[in-house]
N, C-alpha and C positions, 0 to 999 in steps of 0.2 A: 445467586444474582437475581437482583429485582424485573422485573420488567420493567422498572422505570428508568433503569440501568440501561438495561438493554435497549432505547428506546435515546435516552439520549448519546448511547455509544455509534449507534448508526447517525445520529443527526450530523454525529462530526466525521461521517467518512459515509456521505452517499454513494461514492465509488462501489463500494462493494456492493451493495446490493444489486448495481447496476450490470458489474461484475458476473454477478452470481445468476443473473436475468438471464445475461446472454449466454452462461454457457447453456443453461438448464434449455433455451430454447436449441441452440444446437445439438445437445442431447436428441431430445425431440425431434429434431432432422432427421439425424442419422439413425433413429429408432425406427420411421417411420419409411426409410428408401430400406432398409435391411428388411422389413417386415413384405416391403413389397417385391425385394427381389429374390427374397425365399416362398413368398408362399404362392402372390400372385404369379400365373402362369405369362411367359414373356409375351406383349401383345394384347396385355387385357389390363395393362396399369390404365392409370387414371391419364387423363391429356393432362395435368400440371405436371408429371414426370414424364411426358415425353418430348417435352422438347426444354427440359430444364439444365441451366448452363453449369449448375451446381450440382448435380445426381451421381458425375460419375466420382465427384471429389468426397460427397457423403460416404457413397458407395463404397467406396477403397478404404473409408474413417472404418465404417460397419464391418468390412469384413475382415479387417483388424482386430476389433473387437469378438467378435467371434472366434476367429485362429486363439485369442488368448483366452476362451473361455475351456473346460473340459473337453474331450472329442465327443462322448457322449450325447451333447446337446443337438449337434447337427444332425446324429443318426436320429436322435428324438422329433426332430421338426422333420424329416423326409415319414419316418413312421406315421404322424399325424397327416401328410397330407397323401400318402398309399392310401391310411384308412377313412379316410374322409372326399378321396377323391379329386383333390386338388390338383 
C-alpha cells in the first residue's frame, strides 16, 4: 500500500483518526493515575490528582489492567520501590 493510498483512505473517514486520538489519550490517563497510585506514596500525588472528579474511574480502568497482566509484574513494581526506597 502506497502512502498516497493511505492518505487518501483517511481523507474519506476522519473519524478514525479522531477515534484513535482519543482512546490513545485515555490510554495515557489511566497510565499515568496507575503509575501514580503504585509508586507515588499516598499524600505526595500531585494537586491535579487530588481533587480530580475522574481518578477514581481511571483508577478502577488501571487496576483492571493490571489484575490481567502476569502476578509477577506487581511483585516487580513493590521490589523496585523496597530497593529504591519509595
Amino acid at each position: 500500500m502506497s502512502l498516497k493510498n493511505t492518505h487518501r483512505r483517511d481523507a474519506k473517514h476522519p473519524e478514525w483518526r479522531v477515534l484513535f486520538s482519543a482512546v490513545r489519550v485515555g490510554l495515557l490517563a489511566v497510565l499515568i493515575v496507575v503509575v501514580f497510585d503504585l509508586i507515588i506514596p499516598p499524600g505526595r500525588e500531585p494537586a491535579f490528582l487530588k481533587g480530580s472528579q475522574w481518578r477514581p474511574v481511571l483508577s478502577q480502568a488501571g487496576q483492571q489492567g493490571l489484575r490481567a497482566l502476569p502476578p509477577d509484574i506487581e511483585a516487580y513494581i513493590d521490589r523496585l520501590k523496597r530497593e529504591r526506597g519509595i
